[in-house]
N, C-alpha and C positions, 0 to 999 in steps of 0.2 A: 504493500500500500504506500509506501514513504517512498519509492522508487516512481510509482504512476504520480504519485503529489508532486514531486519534487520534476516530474516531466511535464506537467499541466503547467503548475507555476511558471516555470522557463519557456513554453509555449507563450500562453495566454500573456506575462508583460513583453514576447518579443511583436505579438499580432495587434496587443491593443496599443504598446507603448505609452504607459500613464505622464511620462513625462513630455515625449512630445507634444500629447494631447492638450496636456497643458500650457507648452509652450505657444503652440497654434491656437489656444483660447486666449490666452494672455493679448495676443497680436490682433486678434479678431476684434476682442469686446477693448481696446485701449482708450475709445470714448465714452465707454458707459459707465454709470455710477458703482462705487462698491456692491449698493445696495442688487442692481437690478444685473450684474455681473455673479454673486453669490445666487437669485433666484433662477439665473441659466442655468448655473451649474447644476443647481441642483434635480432640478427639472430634465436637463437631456441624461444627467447621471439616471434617475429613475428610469426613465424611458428606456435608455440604451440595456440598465442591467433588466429589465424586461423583458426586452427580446433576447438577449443573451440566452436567457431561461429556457424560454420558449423555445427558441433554437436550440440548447443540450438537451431538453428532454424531448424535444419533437422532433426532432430535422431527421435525424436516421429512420422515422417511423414512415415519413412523406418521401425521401430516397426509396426505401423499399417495395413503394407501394410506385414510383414510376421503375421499379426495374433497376433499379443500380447497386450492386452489389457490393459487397464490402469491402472486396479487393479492389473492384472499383475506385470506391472512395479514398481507400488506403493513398491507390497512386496519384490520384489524383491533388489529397490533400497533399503528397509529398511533393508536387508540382508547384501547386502553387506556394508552397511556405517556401521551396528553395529558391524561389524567383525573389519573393519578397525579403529574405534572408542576403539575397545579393545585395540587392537594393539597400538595404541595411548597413551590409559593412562597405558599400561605397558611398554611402550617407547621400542617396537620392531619396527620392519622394515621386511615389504614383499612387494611384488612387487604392493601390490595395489597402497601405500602411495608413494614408493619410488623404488629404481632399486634392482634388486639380487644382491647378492654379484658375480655370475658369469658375469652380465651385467656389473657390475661396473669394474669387472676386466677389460671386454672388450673394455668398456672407457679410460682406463687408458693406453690402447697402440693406441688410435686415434690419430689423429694431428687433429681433429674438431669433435665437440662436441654436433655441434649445435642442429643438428636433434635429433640422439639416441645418447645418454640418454634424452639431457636437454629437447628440445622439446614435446618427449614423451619418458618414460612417465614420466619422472622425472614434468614436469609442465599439461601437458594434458594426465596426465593416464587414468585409466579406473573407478577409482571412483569419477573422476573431472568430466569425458564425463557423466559417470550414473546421477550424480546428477544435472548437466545442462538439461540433458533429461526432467531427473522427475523432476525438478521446472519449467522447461516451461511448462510440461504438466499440471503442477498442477496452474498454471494461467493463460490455454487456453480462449479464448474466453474475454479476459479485457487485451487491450492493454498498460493500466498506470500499473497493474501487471507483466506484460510480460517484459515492459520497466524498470521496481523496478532490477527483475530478472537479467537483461542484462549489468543494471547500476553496480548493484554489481560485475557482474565477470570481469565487466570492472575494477573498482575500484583493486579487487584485482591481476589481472592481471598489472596494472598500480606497485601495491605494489611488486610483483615479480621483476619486470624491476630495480625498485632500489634498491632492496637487492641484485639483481646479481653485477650490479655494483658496489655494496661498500660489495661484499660479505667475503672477508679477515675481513673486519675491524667487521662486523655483528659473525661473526665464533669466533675472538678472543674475540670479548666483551660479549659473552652471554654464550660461554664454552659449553660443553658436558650439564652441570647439567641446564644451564641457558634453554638449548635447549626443554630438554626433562619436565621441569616446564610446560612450555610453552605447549607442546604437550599433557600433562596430563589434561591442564584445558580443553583445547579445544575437547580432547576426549570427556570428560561427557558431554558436552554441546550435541556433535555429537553425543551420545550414548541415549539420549533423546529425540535427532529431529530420529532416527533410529528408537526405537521404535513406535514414533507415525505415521513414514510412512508405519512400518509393521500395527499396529492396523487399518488404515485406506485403508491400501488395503485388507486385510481379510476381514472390513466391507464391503466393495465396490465390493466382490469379490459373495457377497450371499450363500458363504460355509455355513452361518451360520443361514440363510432367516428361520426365523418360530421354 
């Protein structure tokens, strides 16, 4: 169990990246009041860990019912984490990890915030929902696994909620270079658990049976 937690956790802060998130809110909300900056936050944090939810305990239920198997997802999930693991440690930005620069534009003339961007996909994008997917499916059937799994996106969701709110002071103390350190470790970390979700659904998948 402390093997599957300890692989959620490393997952879930390299897909959702709390501290980006909060750097990119910092930059977003820098004309609005403290007051109405803390009700963003707090508002797309609910929203997002919502769908989170919804997404770990349902997405592999609505995969299975269109037909995609779980080697399937396996390679799939290892596809996409390794792209965004690149991205990562060359400290780029595409819309897996973070918003396009045309989203962001779009942000920057709302009066709220909460939903688009911050809630999705800026905190529940598409490579936070993938890998929610594929680690519950990957601890179906052991509910102390499942609970490992759920404990951690709790935890890092929890970690989200207080970098938004102390997101200025997180932005100025870690800088551009502080940011993208930070993003380079956690890539290779994610560029390793990426591969070995490709190796294990190829295996799983019997392309390669005999």
């Amino acid at each position: 169990m402390l093997e599957i937690a300890l692989v959620a956790l490393t997952t879930f802060f390299a897909t959702i990246g709390p501290v980006d998130v909060a750097a990119i809110f910092a930059g977003i909300t820098h004309r609005n009041t403290p007051l109405e900056r803390r009700r963003m936050a707090i508002r797309g944090w609910a929203i997002a860990t919502g769908l989170m939810l919804v997404t770990a305990f349902f997405g592999e239920v609505v995969l299975r019912h269109m037909g995609i198997t779980l080697a399937a997802l396996r390679t799939a999930g290892g596809i996409l984490l390794l792209l965004m693991a690149i991205d990562m440690v060359f400290a780029r930005h595409t819309g897996a990890t973070s918003t396009t620069r045309e989203e962001t534009d779009e942000a920057a003339t709302k009066a709220d915030i909460s939903v688009f961007p911050l809630a999705t996909p800026l905190i529940a994008g598409p490579g936070a929902m993938g890998a929610a997917i594929l680690l519950m499916a990957e601890a179906e059937g052991d509910a102390l696994r499942q609970a490992a799994v759920i404990g951690s996106l709790l935890a890092i969701l929890l970690t989200v909620l207080v970098l938004l709110l102390l997101a200025g002071q997180v932005s100025r103390l870690l800088g551009v270079t502080g940011l993208n350190v930070i993003s380079r470790v956690v890539g290779v970390l994610l560029a390793a658990l990426a591969v070995q979700f490709l190796f294990d659904g190829i295996a799983q998948s019997g392309l390669f049976a005999g």
